[in-house]
C-alpha positions, 0 to 999 in steps of 0.5 A, spaced: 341 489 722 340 482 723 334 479 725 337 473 727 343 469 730 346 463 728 351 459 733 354 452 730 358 448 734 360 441 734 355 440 728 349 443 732 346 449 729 343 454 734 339 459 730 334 464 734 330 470 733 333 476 735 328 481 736 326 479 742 324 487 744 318 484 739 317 478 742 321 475 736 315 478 731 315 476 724 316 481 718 319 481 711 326 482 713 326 477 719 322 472 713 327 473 708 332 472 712 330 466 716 328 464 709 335 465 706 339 462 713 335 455 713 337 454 705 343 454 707 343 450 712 339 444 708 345 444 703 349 442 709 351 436 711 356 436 716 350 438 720 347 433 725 341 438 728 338 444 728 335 447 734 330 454 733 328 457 739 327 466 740 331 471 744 328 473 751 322 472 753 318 469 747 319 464 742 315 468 736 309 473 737 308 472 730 306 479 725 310 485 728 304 490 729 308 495 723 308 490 718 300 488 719 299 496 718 304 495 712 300 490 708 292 491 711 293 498 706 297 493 700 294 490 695 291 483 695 297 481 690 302 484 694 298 481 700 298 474 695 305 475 695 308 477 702 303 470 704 307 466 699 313 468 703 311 467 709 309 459 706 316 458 703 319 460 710 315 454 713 317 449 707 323 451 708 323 449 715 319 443 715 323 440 709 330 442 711 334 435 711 337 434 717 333 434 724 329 440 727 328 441 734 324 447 736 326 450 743 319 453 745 322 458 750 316 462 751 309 464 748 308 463 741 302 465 736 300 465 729 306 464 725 309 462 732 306 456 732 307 455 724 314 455 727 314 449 732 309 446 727 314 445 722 320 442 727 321 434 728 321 435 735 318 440 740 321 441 747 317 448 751 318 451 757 311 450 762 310 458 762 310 458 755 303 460 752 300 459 745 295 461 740 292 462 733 288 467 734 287 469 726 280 469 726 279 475 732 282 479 726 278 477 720 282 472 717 285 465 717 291 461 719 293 459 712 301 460 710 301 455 716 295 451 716 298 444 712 304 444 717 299 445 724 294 440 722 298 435 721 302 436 727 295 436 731 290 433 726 284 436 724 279 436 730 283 439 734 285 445 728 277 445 729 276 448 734 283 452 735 283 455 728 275 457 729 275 460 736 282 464 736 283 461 744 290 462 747 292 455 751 297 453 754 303 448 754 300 442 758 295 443 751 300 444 747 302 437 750 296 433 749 294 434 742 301 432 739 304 440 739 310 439 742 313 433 744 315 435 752 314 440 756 319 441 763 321 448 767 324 453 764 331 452 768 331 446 766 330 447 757 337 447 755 339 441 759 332 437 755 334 440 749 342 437 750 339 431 751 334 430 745 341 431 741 345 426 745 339 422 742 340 424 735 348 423 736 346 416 738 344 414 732 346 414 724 347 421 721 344 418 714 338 414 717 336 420 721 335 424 716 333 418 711 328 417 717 325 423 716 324 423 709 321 417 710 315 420 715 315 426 710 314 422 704 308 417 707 303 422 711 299 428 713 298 433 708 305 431 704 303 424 701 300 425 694 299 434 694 303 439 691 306 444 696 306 450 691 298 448 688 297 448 697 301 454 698 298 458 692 291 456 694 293 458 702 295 465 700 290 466 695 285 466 702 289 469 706 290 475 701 282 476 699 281 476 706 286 481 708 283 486 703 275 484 704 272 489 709 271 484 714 279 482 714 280 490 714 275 491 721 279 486 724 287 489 723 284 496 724 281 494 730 287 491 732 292 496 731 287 502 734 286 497 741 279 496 740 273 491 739 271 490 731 265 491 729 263 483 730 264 483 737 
């Protein structure tokens, strides 16, 4: 059963979370399948954008409650590994070639945000909630952290990343996560109107104009992207294993308060 679904048309690929009875929430299957359709997108180039948005009421839940349970009994390798793959997702997206656009049409947490984050461009409905809520779990953002840093800089992650607090679009809109924000009737029709942008320009200079911002800032100017996410999942699979992370994914799944609070 496929976890996404993917339209073409007129150069324009439209690719969406199909799990919407999740709220389009990550697990292994929907990582490696998303994974597997960007790399081929990115091999393309009779493509002039990509728009990614979720089924239903949500963009993306982030974890999917099964998959949390699957890893918080694995082994810090596994769960080394399974955040490697979750970080190979987000560089796939964030280095794919052509331009992205990210139609944010509802909530978006965690690996949500890591998503929007790793688009050019962000247009999300006015209902649409967000969160990196990580840390009222024991853990940390950190597959996604490069790419949400630099799409919000480092105080703003400051203060999101520490306190786990849920805000809204207008937030969203002022710290630099999405781009515009407009009523959820009228999504689709922003969405046209930033591609008719992108068509109004030369195919080969969009995509030599991202490169170009890519090569001369944030996170990708002078590091190496496997030593950042080898050191990411690293973090993220010691904490998952530590029985601070343990108390906050078992808290999570039996619906209570961790021993912290």
């Amino acid at each position: 059963m496929s976890h996404i679904h993917l339209d073409i048309d007129q150069g324009i690929a439209r690719l969406a979370l199909a799990r919407p009875e999740l709220h389009n929430a990550f697990d292994d299957a929907l990582i490696a399948e998303l994974t597997s359709t960007l790399e081929e997108l990115a091999s393309r180039d009779d493509l002039r954008a990509l728009v990614l948005t979720g089924q239903g009421s949500s963009f993306s839940a982030g974890a999917d409650l099964n998959w949390m349970r699957r890893m918080a009994g694995a082994s810090e390798a596994g769960n080394r590994d399974d955040a490697l793959r979750l970080a190979a997702l987000m560089r796939s997206l964030r280095q794919m070639p052509l331009p992205t656009i990210a139609r944010v049409n509802g909530h978006a947490f965690g690996g949500g945000v890591g998503l929007v984050a790793c688009c050019d461009i962000a247009i999300c409905a006015d209902r649409a909630l967000f969160g990196l809520t990580e840390t009222r779990l024991g853990l940390v953002p950190a597959a996604i952290s490069p790419h949400v840093i630099d799409a919000i800089g480092a105080r703003q992650a400051s203060r999101w990343f520490l306190t786990g607090e849920r805000f809204d679009a207008a937030q969203a809109l002022a710290m630099g996560l999405v781009h515009r924000i407009v009523p959820a009737a009228e999504l689709d029709a922003a969405i046209d109107e930033q591609i008719a942008h992108l068509r109004a320009c030369g195919p080969v200079a969009v995509r030599e104009a991202k490169a170009l911002v890519r090569r001369l800032s944030g996170s990708d100017a002078g590091n190496d992207d496997h030593t950042i996410d080898a050191d990411n999942a690293a973090l993220i699979a010691r904490l998952r294993v530590s029985p601070e992370g343990q108390e906050g994914l078992s808290a999570f799944l039996d619906k209570r308060k961790p021993g912290w609070a």
